[in-house]
MDAnalysis code that builds the backbone (N, CA, C; Angstrom):
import MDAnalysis as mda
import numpy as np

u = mda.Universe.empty(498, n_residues=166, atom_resindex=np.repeat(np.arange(166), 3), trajectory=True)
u.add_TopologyAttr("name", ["N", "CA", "C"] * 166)
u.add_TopologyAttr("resid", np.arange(1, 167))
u.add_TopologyAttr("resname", ["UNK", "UNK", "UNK", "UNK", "UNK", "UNK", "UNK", "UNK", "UNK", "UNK", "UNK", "UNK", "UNK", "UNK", "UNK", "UNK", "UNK", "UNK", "UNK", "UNK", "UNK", "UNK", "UNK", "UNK", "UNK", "UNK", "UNK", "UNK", "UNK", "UNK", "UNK", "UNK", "UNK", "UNK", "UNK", "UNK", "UNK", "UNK", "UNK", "UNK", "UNK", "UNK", "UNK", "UNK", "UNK", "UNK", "UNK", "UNK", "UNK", "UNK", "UNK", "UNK", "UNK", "UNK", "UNK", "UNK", "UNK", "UNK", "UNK", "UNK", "UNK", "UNK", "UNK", "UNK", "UNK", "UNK", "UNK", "UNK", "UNK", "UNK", "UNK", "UNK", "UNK", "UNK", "UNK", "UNK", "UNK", "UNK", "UNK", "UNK", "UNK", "UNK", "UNK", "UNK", "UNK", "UNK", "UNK", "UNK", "UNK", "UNK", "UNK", "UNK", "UNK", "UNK", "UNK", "UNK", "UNK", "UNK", "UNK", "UNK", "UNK", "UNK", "UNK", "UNK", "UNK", "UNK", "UNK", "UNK", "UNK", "UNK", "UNK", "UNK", "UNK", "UNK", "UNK", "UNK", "UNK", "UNK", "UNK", "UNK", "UNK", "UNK", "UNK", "UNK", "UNK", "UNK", "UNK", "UNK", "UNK", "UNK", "UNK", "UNK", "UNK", "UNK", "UNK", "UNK", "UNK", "UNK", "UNK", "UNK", "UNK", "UNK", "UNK", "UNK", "UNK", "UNK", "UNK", "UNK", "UNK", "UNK", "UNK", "UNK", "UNK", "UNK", "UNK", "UNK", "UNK", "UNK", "UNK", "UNK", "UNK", "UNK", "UNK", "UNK", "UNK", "UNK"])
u.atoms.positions = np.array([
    [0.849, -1.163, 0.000],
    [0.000, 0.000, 0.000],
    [0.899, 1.232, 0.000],
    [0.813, 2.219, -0.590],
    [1.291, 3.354, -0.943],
    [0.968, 4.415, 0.122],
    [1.927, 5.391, 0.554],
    [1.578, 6.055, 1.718],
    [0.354, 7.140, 1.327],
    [0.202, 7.573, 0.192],
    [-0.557, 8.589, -0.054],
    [-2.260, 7.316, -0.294],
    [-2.251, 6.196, -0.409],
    [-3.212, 5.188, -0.039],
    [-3.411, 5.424, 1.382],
    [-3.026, 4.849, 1.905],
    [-2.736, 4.899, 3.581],
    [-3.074, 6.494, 3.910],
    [-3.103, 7.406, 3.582],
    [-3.341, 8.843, 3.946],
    [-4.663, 9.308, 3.574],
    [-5.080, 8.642, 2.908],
    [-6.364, 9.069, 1.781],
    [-7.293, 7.612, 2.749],
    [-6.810, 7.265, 3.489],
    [-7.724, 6.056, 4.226],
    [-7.826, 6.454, 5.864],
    [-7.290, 7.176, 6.069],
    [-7.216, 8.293, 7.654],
    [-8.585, 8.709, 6.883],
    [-8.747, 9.797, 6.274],
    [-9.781, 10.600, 6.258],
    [-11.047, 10.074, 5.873],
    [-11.822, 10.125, 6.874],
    [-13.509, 9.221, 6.464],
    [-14.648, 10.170, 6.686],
    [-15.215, 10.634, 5.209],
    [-16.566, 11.516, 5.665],
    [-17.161, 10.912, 7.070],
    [-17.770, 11.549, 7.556],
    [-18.850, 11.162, 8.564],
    [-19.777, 11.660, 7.865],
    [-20.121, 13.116, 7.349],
    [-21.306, 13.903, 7.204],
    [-21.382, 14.370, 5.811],
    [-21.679, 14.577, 4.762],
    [-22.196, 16.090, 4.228],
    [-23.084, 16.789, 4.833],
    [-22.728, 18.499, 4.971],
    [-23.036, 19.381, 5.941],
    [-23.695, 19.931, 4.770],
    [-23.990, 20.577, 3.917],
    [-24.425, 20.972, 2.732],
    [-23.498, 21.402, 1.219],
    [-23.846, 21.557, 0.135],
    [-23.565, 21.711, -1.181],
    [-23.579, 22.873, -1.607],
    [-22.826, 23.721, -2.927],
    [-22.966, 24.426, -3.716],
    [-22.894, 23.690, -4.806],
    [-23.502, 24.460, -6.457],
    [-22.847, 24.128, -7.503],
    [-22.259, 25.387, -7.758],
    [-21.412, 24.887, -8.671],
    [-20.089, 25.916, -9.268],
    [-19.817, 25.424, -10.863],
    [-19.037, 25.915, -11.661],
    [-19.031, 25.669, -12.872],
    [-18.597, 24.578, -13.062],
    [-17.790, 24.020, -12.242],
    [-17.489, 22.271, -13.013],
    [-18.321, 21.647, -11.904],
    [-19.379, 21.751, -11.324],
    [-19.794, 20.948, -10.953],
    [-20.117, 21.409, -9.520],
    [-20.634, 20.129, -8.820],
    [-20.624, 20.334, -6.915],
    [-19.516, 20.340, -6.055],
    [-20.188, 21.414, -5.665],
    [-18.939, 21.109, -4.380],
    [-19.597, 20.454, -2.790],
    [-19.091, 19.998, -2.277],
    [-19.503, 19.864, -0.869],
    [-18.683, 19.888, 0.671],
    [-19.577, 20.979, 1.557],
    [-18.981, 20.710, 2.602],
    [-19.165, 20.036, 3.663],
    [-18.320, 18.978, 3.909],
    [-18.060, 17.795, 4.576],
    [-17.348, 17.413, 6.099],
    [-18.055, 17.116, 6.823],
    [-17.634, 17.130, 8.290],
    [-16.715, 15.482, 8.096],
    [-15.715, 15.595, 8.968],
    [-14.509, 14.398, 8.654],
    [-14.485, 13.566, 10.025],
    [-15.097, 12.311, 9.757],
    [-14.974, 11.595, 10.908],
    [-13.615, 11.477, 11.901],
    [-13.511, 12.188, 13.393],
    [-12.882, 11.983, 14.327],
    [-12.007, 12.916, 13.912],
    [-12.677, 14.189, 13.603],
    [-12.086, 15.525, 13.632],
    [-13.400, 16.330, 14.063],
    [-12.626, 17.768, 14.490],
    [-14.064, 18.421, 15.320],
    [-14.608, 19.512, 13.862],
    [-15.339, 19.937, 14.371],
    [-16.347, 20.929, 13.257],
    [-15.519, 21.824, 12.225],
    [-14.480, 22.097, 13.231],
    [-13.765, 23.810, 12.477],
    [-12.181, 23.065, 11.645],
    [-12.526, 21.187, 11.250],
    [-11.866, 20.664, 10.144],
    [-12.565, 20.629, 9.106],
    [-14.177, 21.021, 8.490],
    [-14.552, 20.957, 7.621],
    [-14.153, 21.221, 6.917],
    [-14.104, 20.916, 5.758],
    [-13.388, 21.597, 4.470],
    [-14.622, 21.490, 3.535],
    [-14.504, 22.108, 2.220],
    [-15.377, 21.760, 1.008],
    [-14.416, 21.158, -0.394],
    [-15.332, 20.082, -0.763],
    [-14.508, 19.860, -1.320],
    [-15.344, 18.707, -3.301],
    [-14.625, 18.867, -3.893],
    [-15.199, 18.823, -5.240],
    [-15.935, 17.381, -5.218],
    [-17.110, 16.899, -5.831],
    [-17.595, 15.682, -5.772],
    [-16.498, 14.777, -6.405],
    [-15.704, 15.338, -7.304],
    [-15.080, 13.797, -7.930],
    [-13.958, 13.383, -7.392],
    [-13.560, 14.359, -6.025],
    [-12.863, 13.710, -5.123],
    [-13.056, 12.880, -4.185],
    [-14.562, 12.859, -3.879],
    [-15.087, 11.844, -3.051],
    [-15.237, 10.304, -2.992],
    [-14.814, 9.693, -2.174],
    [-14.839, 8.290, -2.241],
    [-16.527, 7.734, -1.637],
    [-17.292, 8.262, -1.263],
    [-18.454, 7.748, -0.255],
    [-20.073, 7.800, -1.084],
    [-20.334, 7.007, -2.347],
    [-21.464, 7.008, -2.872],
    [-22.541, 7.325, -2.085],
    [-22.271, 6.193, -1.131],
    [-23.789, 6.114, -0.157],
    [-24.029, 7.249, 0.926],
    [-22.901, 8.266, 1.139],
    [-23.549, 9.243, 1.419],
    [-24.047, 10.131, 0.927],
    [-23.419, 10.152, -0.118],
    [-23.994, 11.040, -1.437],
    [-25.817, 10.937, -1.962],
    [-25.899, 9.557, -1.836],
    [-27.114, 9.315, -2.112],
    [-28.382, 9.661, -0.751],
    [-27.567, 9.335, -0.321],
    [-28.759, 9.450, 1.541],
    [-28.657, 10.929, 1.496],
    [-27.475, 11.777, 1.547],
    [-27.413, 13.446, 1.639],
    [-28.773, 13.739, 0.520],
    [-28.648, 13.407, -1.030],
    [-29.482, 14.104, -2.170],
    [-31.016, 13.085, -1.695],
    [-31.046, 12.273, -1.026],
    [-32.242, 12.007, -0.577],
    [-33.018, 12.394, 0.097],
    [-31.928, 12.870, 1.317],
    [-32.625, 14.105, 2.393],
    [-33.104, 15.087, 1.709],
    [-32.507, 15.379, 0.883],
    [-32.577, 16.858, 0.295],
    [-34.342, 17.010, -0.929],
    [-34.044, 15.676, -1.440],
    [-35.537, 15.792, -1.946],
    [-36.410, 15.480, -1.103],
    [-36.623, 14.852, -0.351],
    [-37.493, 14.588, 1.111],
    [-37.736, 16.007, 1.794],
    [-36.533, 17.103, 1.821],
    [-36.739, 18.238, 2.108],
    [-37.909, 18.514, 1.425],
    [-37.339, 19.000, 0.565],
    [-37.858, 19.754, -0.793],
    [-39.775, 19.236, -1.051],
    [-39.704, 17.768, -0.714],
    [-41.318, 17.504, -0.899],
    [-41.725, 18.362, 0.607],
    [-41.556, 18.122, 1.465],
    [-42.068, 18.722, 2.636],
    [-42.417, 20.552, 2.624],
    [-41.364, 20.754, 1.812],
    [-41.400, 22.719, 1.100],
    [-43.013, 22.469, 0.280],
    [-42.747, 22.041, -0.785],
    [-43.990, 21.270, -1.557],
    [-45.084, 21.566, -0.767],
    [-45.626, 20.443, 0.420],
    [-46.507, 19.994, 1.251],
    [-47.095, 21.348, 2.182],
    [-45.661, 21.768, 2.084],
    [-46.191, 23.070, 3.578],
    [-46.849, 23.841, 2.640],
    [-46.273, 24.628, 1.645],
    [-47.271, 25.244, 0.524],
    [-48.215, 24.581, 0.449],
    [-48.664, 23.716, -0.278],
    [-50.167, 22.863, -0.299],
    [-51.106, 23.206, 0.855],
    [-49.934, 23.006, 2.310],
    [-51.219, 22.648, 3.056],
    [-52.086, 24.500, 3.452],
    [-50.506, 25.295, 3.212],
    [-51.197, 26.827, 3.367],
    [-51.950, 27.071, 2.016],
    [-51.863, 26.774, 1.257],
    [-52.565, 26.615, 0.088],
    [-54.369, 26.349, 0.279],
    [-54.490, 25.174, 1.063],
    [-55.568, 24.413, 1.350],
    [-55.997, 25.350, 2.596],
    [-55.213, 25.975, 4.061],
    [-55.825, 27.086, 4.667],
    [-56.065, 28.140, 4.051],
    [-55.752, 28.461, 2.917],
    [-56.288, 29.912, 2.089],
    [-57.559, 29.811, 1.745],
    [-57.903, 28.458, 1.310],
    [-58.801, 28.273, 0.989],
    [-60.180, 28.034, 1.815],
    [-59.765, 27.105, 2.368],
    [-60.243, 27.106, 3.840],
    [-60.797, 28.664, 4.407],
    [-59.932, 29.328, 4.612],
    [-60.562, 30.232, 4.914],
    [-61.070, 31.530, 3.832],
    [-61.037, 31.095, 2.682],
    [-61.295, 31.965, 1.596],
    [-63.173, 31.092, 1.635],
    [-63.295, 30.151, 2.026],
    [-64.587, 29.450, 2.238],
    [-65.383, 29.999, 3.682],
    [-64.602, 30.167, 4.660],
    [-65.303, 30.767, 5.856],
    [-66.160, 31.869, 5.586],
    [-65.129, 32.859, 4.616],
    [-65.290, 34.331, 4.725],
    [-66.526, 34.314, 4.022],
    [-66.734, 33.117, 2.615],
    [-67.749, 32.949, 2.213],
    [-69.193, 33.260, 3.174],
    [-68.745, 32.351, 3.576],
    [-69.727, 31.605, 4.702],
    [-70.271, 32.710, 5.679],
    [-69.247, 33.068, 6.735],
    [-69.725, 34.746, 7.044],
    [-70.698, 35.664, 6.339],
    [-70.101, 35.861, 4.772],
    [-70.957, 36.739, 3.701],
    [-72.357, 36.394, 4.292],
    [-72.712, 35.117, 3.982],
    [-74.260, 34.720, 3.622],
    [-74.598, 34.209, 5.133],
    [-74.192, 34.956, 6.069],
    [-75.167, 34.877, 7.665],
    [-75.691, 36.016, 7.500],
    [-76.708, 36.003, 8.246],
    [-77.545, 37.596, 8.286],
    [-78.016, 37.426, 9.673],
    [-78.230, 38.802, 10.423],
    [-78.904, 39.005, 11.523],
    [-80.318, 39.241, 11.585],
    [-80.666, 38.491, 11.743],
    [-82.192, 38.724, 11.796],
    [-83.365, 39.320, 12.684],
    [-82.650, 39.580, 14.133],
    [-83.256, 40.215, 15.048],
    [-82.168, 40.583, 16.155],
    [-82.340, 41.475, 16.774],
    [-81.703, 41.921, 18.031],
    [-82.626, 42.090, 19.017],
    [-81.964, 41.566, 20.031],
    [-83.076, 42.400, 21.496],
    [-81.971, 42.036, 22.719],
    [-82.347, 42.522, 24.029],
    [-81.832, 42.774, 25.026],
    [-81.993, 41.814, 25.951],
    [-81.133, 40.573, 26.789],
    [-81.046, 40.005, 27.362],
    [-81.678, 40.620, 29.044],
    [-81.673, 39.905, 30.341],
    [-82.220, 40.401, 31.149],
    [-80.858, 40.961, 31.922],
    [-79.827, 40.848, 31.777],
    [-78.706, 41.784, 31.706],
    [-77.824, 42.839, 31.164],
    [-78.755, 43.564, 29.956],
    [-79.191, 43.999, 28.861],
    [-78.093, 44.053, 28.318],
    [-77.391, 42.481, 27.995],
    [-76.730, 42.284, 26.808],
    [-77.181, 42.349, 25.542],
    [-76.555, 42.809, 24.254],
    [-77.193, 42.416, 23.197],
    [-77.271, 41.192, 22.665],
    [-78.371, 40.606, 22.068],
    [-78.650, 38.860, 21.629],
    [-78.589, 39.357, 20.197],
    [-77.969, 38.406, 19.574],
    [-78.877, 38.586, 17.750],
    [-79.240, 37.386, 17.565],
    [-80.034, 37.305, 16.906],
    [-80.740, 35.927, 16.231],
    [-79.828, 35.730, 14.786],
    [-79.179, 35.234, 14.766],
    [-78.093, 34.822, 13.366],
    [-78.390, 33.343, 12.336],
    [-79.126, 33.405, 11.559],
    [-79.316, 32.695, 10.307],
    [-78.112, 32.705, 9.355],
    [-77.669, 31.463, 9.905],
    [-76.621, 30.691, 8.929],
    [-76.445, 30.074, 7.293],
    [-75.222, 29.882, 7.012],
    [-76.018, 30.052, 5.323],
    [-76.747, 28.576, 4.975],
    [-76.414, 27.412, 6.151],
    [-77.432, 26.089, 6.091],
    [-78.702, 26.306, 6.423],
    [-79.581, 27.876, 6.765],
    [-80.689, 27.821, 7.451],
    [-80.716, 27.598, 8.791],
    [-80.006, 26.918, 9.450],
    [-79.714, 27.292, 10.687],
    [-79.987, 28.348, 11.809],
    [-80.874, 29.141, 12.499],
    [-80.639, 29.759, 13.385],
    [-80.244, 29.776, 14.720],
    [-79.440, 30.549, 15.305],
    [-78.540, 30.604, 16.368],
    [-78.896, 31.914, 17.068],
    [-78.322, 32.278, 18.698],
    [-78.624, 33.783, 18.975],
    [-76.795, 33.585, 19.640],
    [-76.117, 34.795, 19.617],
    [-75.087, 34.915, 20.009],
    [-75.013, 35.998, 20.207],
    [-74.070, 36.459, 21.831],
    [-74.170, 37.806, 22.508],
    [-73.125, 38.795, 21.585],
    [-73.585, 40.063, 21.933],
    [-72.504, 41.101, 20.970],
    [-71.018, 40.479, 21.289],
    [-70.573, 40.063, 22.301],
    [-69.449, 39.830, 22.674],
    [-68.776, 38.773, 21.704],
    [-69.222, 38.027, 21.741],
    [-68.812, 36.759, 21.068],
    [-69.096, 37.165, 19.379],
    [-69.808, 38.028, 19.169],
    [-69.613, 38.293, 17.584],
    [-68.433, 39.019, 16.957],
    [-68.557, 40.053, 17.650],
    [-67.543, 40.764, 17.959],
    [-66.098, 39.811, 17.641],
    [-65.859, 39.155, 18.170],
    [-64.787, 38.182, 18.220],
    [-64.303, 37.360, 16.857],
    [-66.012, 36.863, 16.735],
    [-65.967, 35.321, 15.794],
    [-66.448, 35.812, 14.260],
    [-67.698, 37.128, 14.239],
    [-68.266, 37.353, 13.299],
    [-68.337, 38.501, 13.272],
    [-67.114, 39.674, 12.973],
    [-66.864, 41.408, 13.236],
    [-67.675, 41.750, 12.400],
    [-67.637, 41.301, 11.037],
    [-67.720, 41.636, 9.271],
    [-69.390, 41.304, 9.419],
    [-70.396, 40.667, 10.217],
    [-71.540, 39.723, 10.174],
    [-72.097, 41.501, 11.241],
    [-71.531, 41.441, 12.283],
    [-72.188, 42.452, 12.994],
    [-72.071, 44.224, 12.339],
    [-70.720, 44.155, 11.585],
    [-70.625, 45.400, 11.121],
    [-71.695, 45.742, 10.321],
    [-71.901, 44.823, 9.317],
    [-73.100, 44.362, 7.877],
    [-74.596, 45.649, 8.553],
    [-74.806, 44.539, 9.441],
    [-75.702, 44.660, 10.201],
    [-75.855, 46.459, 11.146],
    [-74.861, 46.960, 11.830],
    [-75.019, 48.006, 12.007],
    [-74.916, 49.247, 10.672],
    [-74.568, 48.753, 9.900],
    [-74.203, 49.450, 8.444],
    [-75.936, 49.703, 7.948],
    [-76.397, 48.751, 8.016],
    [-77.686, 48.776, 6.925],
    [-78.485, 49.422, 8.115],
    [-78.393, 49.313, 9.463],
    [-79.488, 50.126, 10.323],
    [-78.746, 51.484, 10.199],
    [-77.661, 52.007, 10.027],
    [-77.398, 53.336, 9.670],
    [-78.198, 53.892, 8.374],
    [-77.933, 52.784, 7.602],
    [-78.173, 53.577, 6.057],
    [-79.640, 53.179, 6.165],
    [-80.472, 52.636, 6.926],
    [-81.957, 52.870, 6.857],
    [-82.480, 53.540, 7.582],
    [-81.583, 54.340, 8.472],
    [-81.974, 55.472, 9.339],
    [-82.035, 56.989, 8.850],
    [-80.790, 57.238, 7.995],
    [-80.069, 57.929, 7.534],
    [-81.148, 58.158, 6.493],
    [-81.578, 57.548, 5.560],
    [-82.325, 57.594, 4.265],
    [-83.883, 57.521, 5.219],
    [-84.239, 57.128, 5.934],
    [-86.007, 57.659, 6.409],
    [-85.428, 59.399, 7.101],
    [-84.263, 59.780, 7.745],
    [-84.361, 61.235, 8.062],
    [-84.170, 62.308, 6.816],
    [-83.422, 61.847, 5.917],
    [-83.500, 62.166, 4.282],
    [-85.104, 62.618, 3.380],
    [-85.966, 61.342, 3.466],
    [-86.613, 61.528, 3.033],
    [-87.482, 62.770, 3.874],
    [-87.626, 61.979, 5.268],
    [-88.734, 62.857, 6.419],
    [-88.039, 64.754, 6.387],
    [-86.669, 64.845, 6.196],
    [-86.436, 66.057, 5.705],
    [-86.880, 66.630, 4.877],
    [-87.120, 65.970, 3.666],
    [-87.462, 66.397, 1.998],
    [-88.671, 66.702, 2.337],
    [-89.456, 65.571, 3.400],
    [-90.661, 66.266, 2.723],
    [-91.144, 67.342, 3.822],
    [-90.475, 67.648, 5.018],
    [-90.731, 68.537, 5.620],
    [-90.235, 70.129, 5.028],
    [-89.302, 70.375, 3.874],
    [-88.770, 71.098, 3.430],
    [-89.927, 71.316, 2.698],
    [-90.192, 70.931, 2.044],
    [-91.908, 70.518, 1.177],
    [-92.766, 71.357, 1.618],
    [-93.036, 71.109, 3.079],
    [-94.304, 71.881, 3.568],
    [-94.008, 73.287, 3.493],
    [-92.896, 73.206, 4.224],
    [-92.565, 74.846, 4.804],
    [-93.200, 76.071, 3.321],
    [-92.528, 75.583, 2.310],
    [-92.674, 76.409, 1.089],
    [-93.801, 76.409, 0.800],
    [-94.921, 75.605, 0.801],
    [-96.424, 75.665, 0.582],
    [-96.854, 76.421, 1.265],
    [-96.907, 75.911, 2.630],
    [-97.249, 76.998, 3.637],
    [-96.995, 78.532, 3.451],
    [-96.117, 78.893, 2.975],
    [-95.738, 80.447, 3.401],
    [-96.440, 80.614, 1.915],
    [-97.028, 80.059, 0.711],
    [-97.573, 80.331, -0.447],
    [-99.307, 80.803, 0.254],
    [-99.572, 79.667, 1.226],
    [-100.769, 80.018, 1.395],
    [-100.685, 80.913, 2.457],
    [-99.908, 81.876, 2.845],
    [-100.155, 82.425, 4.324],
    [-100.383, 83.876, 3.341],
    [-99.286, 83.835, 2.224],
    [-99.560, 85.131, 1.137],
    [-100.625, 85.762, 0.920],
])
């Protein structure tokens, strides 16, 4: 056996630590069995003697890579998920309010299965902001539009009146 045999048989990957590519190819940096961390070196694939780590390292690495895959998918599938809630929210409506004997507010909430439910302001607030806002929105704008009209037509009178007082 040749000493530079014998020298080249001291050094035994333990690890690949991770890879670059570069123009001729990969490189890798490699932790060296029964040396400590700060012997790593990097070093060119076609110097390597160790197939089978090579293969288990690029195995991890696509095993990574599906799991990257998967996590997208599965936030993929919560987008949706909740791109379906918000749906769902849309098409509840409040159908009544009144005052508990602690004069909490109750609403009566019709779900988009037909379903009715009563749930306190508190808990809407929380679970269904966009369901209660809806709801104080349209009692504004049907308040707003009967003092509109009840203006118009009180503006109405005034001018008749002072025709007939002439």
């Amino acid at each position: 056996m040749s000493s530079e045999q014998e020298e080249e048989s001291d050094y035994e990957v333990e690890e690949i630590i991770k890879h670059r590519k570069t123009s001729s190819g990969y490189t890798y940096y490699l932790k060296w069995k029964g040396f400590p961390s700060s012997a790593n070196t990097w070093e060119k694939e076609k110097n390597l003697a160790c197939p089978e780590l090579l293969k288990k390292y690029w195995d991890d690495i696509k095993a990574q890579e599906g799991k990257k895959k998967q996590k997208k998918r599965s936030l993929a599938k919560r987008a949706k998920k909740k791109k379906l809630s918000k749906e769902k929210v849309n098409n509840m409506n409040i159908l009544a309010c009144r005052k508990d004997y602690n004069d909490e507010f109750i609403f009566l909430i019709e779900k988009p299965n037909g379903k009715k439910e009563e749930y306190n302001m508190d808990y809407l607030k929380v679970k269904y902001k966009s369901v209660l806002i809806r709801y104080f929105e349209s009692i504004i704008l049907t308040t707003s539009t009967i003092n509109v009209k009840s203006t118009q037509i009180s503006n109405k009178k005034n001018p008749s009146e002072s025709h007939d007082n002439n």
